[in-house]
C-alpha positions as CSV (number, residue, x, y, z in Angstrom):
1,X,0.0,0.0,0.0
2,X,1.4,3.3,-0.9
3,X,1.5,6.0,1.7
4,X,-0.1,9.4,1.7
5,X,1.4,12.3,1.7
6,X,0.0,14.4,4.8
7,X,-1.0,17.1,1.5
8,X,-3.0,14.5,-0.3
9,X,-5.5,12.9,2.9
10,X,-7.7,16.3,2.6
11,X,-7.8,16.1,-1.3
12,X,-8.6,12.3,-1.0
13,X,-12.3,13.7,1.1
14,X,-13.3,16.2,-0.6
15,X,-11.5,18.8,1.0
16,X,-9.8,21.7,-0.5
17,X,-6.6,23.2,0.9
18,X,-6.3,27.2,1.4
19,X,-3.3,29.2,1.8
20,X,-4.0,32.2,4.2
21,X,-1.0,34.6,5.6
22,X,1.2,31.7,5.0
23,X,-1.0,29.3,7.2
24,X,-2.1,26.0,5.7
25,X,-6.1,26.0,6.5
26,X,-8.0,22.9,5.4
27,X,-11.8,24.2,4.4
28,X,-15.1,21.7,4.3
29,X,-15.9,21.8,0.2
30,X,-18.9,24.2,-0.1
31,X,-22.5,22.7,-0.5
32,X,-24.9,23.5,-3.0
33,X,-26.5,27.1,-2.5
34,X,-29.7,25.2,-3.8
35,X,-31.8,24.8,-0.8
36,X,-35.3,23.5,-1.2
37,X,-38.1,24.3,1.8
38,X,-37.6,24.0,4.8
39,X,-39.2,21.0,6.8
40,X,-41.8,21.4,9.1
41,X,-41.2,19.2,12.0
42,X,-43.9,17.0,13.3
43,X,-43.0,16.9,17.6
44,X,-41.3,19.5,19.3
45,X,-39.3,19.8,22.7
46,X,-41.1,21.6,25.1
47,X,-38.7,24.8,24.8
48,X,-39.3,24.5,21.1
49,X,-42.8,24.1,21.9
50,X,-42.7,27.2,23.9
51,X,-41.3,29.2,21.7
52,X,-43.7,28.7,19.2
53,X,-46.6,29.1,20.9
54,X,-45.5,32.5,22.2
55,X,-45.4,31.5,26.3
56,X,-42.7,30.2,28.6
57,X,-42.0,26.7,29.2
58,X,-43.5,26.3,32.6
59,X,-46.9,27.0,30.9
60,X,-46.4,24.3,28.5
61,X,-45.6,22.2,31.6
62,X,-48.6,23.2,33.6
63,X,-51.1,22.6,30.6
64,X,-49.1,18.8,30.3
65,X,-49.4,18.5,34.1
66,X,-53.2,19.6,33.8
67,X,-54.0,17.0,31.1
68,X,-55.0,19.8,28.9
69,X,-51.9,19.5,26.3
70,X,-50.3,15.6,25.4
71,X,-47.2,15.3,25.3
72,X,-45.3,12.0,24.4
73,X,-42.0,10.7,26.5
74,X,-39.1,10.2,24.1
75,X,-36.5,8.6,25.6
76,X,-35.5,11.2,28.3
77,X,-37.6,13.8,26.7
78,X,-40.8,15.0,25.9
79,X,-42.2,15.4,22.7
80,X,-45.4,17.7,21.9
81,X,-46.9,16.7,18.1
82,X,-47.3,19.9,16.1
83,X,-50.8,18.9,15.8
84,X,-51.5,18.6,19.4
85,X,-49.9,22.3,19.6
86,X,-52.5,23.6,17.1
87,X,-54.8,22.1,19.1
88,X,-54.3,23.3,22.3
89,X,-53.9,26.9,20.8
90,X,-57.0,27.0,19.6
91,X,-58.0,26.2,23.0
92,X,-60.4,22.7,21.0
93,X,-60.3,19.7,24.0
94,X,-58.3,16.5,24.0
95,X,-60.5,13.9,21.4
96,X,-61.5,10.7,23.2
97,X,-59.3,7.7,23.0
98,X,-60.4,4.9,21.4
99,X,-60.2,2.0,23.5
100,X,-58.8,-1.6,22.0
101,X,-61.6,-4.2,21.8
């Protein structure tokens, strides 16, 4: 197996080499500028949550503690669906669950 030259391992990934004040600076190639929309996410953090309701986090854990907004335990961390945001926003109740048969 050859060996690599210590110049050649950023060319070999994609990686372009940039001479600044006599300073060797390895640079991450640029990505495309072409960008498509950006995704709405479906849960949220409560702090995201928060923030996008317009109200401090407590109040999104009071309504969770209060039964009046779901929230879903991932992992270590709750998750509120974007749906269930709109919905308790608009101040509608919680929907009945369906129970198994």
């Amino acid at each position: 197996m050859a060996e690599l030259k210590s110049a050649e391992v950023p060319l070999l990934f994609g990686l372009k080499e940039s001479k600044t004040l006599g300073m060797e600076q390895t640079t991450m190639p640029e990505q495309s500028k072409e960008q498509g929309p950006p995704v709405e996410r479906i849960a949220y953090t409560t702090e995201e949550a928060a923030a996008k309701a317009g109200v401090c986090r407590d109040t999104i854990y009071r309504a969770i503690a209060r039964g009046k907004l779901r929230a879903t335990k991932s992992l270590r961390h709750k998750r509120i669906l974007r749906s269930e945001l709109e919905r308790w926003l608009l101040g509608e109740p919680i929907a009945a669950r369906r129970k198994a048969a």
